[in-house]
VOPAGU-2260 file (C-alpha; in pm, 1 decimal, decimal comma):
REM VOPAGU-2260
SITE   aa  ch    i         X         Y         Z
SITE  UNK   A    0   18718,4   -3474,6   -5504,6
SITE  UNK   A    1   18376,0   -3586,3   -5415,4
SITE  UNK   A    2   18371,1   -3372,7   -5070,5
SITE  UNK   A    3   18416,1   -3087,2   -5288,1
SITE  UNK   A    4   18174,2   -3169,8   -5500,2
SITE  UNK   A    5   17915,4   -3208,6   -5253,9
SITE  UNK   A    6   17995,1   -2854,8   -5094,2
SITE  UNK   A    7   17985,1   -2677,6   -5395,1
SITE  UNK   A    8   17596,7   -2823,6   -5452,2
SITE  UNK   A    9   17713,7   -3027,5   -5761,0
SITE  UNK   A   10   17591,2   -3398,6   -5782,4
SITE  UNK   A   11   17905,9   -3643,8   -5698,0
SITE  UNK   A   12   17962,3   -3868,6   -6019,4
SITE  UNK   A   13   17873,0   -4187,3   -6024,6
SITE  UNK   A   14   18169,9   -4288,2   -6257,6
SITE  UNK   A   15   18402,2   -4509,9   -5952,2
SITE  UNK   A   16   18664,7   -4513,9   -6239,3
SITE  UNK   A   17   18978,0   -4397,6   -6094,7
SITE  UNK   A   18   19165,5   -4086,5   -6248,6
SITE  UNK   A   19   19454,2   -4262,8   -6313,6
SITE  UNK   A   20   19339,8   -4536,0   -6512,8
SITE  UNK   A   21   19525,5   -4560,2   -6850,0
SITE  UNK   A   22   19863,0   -4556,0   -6680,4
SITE  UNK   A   23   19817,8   -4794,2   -6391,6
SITE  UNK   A   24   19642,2   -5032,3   -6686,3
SITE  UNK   A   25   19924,8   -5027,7   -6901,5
SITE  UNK   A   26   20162,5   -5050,8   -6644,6
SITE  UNK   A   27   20008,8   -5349,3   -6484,6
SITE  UNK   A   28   19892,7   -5542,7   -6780,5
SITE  UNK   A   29   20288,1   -5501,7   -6925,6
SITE  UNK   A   30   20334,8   -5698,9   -6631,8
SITE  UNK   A   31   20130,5   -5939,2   -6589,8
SITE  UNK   A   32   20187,2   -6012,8   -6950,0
SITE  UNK   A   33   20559,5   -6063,5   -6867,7
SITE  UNK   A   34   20483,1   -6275,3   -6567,3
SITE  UNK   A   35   20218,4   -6522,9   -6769,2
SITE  UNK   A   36   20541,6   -6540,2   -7039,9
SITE  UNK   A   37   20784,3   -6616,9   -6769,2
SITE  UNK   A   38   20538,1   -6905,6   -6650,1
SITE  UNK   A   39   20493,2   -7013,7   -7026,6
SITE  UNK   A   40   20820,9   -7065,2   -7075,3
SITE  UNK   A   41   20883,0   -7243,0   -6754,1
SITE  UNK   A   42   20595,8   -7477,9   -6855,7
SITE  UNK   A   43   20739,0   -7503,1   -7154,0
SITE  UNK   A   44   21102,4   -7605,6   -7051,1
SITE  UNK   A   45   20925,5   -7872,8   -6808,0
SITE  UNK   A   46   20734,0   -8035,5   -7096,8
SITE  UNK   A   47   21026,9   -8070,2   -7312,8
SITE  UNK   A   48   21230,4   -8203,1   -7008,2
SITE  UNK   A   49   20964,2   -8444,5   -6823,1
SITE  UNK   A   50   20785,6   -8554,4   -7171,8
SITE  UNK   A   51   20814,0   -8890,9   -7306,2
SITE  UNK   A   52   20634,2   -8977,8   -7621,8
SITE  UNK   A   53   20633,7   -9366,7   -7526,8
SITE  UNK   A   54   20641,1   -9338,0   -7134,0
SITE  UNK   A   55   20327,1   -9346,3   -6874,4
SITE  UNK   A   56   20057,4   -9154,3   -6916,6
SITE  UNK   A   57   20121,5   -8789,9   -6774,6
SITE  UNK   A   58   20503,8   -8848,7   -6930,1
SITE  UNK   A   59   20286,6   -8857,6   -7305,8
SITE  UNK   A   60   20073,6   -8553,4   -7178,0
SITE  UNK   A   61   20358,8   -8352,8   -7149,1
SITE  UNK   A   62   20550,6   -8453,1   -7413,5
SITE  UNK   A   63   20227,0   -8342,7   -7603,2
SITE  UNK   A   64   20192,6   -8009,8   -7461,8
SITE  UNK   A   65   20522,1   -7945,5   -7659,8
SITE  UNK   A   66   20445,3   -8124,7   -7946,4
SITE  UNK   A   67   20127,1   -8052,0   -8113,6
SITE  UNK   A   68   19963,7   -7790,5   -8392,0
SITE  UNK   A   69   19934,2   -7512,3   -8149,8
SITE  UNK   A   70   20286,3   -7529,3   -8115,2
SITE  UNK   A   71   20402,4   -7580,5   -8467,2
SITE  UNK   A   72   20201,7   -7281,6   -8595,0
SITE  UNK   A   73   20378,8   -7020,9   -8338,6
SITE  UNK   A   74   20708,5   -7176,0   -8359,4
SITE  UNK   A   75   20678,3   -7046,1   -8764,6
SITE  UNK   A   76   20584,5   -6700,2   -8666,3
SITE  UNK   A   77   20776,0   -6663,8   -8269,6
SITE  UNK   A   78   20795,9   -6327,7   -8309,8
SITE  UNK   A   79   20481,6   -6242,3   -8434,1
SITE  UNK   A   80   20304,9   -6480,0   -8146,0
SITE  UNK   A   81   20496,6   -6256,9   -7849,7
SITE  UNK   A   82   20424,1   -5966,6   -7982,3
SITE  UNK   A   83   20026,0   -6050,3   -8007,1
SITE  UNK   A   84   20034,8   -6226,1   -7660,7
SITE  UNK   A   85   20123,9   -5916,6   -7489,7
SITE  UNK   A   86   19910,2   -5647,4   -7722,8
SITE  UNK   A   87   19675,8   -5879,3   -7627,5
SITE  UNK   A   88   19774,9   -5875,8   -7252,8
SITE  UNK   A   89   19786,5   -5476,4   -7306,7
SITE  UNK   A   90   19449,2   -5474,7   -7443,0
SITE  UNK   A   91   19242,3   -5704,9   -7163,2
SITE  UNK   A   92   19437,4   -5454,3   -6854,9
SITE  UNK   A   93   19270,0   -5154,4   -7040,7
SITE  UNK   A   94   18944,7   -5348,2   -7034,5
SITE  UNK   A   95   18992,7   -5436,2   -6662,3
SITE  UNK   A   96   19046,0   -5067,9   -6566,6
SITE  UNK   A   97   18827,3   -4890,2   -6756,4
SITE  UNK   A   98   18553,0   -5134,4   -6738,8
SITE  UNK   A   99   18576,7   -5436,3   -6463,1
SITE  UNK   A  100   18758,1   -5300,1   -6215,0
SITE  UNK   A  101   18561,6   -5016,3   -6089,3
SITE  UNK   A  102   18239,1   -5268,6   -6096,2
SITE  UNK   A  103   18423,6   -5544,4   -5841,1
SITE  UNK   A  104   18476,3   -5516,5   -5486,0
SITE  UNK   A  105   18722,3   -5627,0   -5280,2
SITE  UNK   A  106   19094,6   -5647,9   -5285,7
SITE  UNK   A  107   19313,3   -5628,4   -5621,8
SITE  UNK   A  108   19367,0   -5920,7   -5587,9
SITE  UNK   A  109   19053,7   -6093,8   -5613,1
SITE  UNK   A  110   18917,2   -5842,7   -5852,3
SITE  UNK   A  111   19247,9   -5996,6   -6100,7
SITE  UNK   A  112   19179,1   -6340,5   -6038,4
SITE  UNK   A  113   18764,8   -6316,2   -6110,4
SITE  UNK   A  114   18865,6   -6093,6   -6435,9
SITE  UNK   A  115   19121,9   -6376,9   -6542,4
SITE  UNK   A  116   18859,8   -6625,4   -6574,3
SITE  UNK   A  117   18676,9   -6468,3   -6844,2
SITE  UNK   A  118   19033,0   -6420,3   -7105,2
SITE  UNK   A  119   19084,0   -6841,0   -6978,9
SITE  UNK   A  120   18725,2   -6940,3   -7090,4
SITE  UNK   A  121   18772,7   -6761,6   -7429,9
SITE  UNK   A  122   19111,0   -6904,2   -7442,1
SITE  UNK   A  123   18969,0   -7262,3   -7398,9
SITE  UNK   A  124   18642,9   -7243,6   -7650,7
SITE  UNK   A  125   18787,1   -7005,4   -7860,7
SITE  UNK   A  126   19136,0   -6971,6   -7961,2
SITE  UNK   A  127   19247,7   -7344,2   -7880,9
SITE  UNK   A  128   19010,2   -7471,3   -8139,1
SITE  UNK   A  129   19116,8   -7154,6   -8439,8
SITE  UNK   A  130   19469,9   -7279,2   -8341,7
SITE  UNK   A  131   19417,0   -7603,8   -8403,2
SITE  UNK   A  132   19389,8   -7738,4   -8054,7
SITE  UNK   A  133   19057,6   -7868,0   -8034,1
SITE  UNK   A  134   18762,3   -7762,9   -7815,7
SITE  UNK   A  135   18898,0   -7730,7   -7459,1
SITE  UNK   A  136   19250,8   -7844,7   -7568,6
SITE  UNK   A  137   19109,2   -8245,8   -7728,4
SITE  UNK   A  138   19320,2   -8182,8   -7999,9
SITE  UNK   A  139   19659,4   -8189,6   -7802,2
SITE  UNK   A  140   19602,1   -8511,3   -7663,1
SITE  UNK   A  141   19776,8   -8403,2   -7338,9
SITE  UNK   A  142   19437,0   -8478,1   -7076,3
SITE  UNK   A  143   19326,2   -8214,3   -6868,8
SITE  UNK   A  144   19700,3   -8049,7   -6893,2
SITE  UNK   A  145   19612,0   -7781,3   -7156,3
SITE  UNK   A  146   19304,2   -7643,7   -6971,8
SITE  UNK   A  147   19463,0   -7656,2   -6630,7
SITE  UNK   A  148   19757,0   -7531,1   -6750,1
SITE  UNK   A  149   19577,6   -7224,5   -6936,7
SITE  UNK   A  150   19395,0   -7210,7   -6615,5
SITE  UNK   A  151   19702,2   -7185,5   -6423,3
SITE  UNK   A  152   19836,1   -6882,8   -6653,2
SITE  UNK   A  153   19542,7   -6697,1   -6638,9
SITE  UNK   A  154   19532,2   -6687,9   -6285,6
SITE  UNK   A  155   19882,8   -6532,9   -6231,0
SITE  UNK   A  156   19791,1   -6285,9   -6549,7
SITE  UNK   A  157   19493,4   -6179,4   -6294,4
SITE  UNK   A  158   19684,2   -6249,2   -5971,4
SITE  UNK   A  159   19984,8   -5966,8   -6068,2
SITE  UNK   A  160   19706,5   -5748,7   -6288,5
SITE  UNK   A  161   19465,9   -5677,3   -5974,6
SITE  UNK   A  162   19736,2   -5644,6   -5741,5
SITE  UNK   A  163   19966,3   -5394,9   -5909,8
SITE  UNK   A  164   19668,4   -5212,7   -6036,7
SITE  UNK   A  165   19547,0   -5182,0   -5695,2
SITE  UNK   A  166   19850,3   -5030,7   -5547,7
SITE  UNK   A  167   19764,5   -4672,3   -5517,5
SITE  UNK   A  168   19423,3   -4755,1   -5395,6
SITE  UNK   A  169   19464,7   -4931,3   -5150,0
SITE  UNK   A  170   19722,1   -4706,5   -5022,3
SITE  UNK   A  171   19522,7   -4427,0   -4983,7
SITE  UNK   A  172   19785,9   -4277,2   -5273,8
SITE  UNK   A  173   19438,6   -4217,9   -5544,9
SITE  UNK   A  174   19216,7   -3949,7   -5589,0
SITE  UNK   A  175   19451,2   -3659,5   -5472,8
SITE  UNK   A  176   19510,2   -3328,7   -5643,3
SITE  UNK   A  177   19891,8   -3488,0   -5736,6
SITE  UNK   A  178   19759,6   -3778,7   -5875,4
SITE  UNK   A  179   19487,3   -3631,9   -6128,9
SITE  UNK   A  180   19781,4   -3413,9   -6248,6
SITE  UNK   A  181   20026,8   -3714,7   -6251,1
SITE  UNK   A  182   19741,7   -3941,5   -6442,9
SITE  UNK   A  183   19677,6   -3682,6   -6728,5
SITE  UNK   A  184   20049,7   -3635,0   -6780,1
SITE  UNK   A  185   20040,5   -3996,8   -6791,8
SITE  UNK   A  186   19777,8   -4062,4   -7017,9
SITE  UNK   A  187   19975,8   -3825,6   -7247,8
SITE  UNK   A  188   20267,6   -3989,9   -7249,9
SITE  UNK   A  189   20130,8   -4340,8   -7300,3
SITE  UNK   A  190   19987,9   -4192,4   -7630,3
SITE  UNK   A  191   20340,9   -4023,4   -7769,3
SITE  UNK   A  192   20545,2   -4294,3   -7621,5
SITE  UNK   A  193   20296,6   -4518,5   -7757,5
SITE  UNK   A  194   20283,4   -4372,1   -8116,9
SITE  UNK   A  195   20702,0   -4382,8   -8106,0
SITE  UNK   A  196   20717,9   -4694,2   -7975,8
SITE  UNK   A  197   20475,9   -4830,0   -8251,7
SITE  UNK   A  198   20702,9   -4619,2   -8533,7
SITE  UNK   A  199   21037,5   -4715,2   -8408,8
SITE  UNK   A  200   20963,1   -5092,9   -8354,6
SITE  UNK   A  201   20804,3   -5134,8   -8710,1
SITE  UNK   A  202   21105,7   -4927,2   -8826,9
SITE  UNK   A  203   21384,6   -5220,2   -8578,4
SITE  UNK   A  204   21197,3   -5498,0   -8726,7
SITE  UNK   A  205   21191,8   -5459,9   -9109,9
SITE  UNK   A  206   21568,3   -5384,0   -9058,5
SITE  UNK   A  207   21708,4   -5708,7   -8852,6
SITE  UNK   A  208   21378,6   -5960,3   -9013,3
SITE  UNK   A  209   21614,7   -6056,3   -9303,7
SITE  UNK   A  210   21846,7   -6194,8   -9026,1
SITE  UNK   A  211   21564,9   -6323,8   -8816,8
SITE  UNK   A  212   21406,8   -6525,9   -9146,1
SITE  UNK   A  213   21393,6   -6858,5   -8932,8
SITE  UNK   A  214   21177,3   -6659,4   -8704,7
SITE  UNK   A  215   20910,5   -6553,1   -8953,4
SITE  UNK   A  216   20901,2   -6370,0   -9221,8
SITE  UNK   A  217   21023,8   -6001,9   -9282,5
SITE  UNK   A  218   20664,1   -5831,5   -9284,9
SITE  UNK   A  219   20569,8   -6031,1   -8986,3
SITE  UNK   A  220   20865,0   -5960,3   -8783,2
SITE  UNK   A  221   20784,3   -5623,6   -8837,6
SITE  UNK   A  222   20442,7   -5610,0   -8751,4
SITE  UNK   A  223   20524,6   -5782,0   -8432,0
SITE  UNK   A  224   20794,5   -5502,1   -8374,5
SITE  UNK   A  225   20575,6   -5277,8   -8404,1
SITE  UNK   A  226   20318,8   -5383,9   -8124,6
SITE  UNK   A  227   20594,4   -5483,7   -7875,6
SITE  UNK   A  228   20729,9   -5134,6   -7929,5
SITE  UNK   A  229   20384,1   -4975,4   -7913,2
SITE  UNK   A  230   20348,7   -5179,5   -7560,2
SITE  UNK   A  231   20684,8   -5061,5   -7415,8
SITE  UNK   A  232   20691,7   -4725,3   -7554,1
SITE  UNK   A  233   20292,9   -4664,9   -7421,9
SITE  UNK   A  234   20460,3   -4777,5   -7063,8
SITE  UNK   A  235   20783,9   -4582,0   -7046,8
SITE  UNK   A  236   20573,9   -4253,0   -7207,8
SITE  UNK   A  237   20326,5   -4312,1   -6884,7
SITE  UNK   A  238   20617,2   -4314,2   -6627,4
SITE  UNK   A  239   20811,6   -4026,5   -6829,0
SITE  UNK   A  240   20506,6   -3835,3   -6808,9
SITE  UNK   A  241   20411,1   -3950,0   -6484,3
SITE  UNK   A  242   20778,9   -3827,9   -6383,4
SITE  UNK   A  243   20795,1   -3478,7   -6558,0
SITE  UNK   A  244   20525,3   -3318,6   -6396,2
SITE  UNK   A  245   20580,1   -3085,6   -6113,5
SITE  UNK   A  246   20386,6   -2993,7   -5775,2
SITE  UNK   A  247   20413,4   -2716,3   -5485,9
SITE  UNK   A  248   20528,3   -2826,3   -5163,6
């Protein structure tokens, strides 16, 4: 694209932004959001196991990790607390492609991991402390666990972000008449699929919440239907879209 720009006497853009952004962001941040649940829960399982409220030291860190305020405030609202880790998981891979990604260098990879460390500082002097965990986790009582820990998540967040969303780069697949017409069927059909998603979850939730009451309450369960249907339907309407569009030999 930027060969023909030069030949036809028009300035090449300086905008490194690749063409198919939006989908390769939403497909990667759904994800890495997955993955950094997967490793929550894991953590989470190996607290509950390994903890011991009146055992050594590290045995009353973990048994911490799985007992404190942070914990007792999303285990009231579980559904509501998935559904806003991965809009926010959603959110950050938009950021990253739009913004971060075209302004590192170096493999996907590496690009992920340096992003990661900017959600994990927030995390740390931010949200731990509005949750009730204290500045940089004090609160828990668990040590160092809660920051390394966070640490530890928002690495592989990073880690499987970069190196998905890198995937057509770096294999020469990007920047090809077939992939600007694949990205803006894409970016259509993260926006339907997206707007159905949001509609249809909202619509699932306030049905089953009355059954789900231990989980939170009706509105909330709801509202976090909504957003994990908005996230799923934004990344099937991507690949649909991605799918439906056709090319000459």
């Amino acid at each position: 694209m930027h060969n023909d720009l030069k030949l036809s006497g028009q300035p090449a853009s300086t905008d490194s932004r690749r063409e198919d952004w939006l989908r390769d962001s939403v497909i990667s941040g759904f994800l890495a959001t997955f993955a950094m649940t997967v490793v929550v829960a894991a953590a989470y399982g190996f607290s509950r196991y390994l903890g011991d409220a009146t055992g050594s030291t590290v045995e009353r860190w973990l048994w911490a990790l799985s007992h404190n305020e942070m914990i007792a405030t999303t285990d009231n609202q579980v559904v509501l607390a998935i559904a806003l880790n991965l809009l926010m998981g959603m959110i950050l891979a938009l950021v990253y492609g739009r913004v971060v990604e075209p302004a590192l260098s170096g493999p996907g990879s590496k690009k992920g991991l340096i992003f990661s460390l900017v959600p994990f500082i927030l995390s740390v002097v931010a949200f731990f402390p509005v949750m009730g965990g204290g500045f940089l986790g004090s609160e828990i009582n668990a040590g160092p666990l809660p920051v390394l820990g966070n640490l530890i998540l928002h690495l592989v967040y990073g880690a499987v972000l970069g190196s998905v969303y890198g995937i057509a780069l770096e294999s020469g697949l990007d920047d090809t008449e077939a992939e600007r017409a694949n990205a803006a069927a894409a970016e259509r059909g993260a926006a339907i699929g997206g707007l159905v998603g949001l509609a249809l979850g909202a619509l699932a939730g306030w049905i089953i919440g009355p059954s789900l009451d231990s989980l939170g309450t009706r509105n909330a369960i709801a509202l976090g239907g909504a957003m994990i249907g908005a996230a799923m339907g934004a990344m099937a309407g991507s690949m649909l879209g991605m799918g439906g569009v056709e090319h000459p030999t």
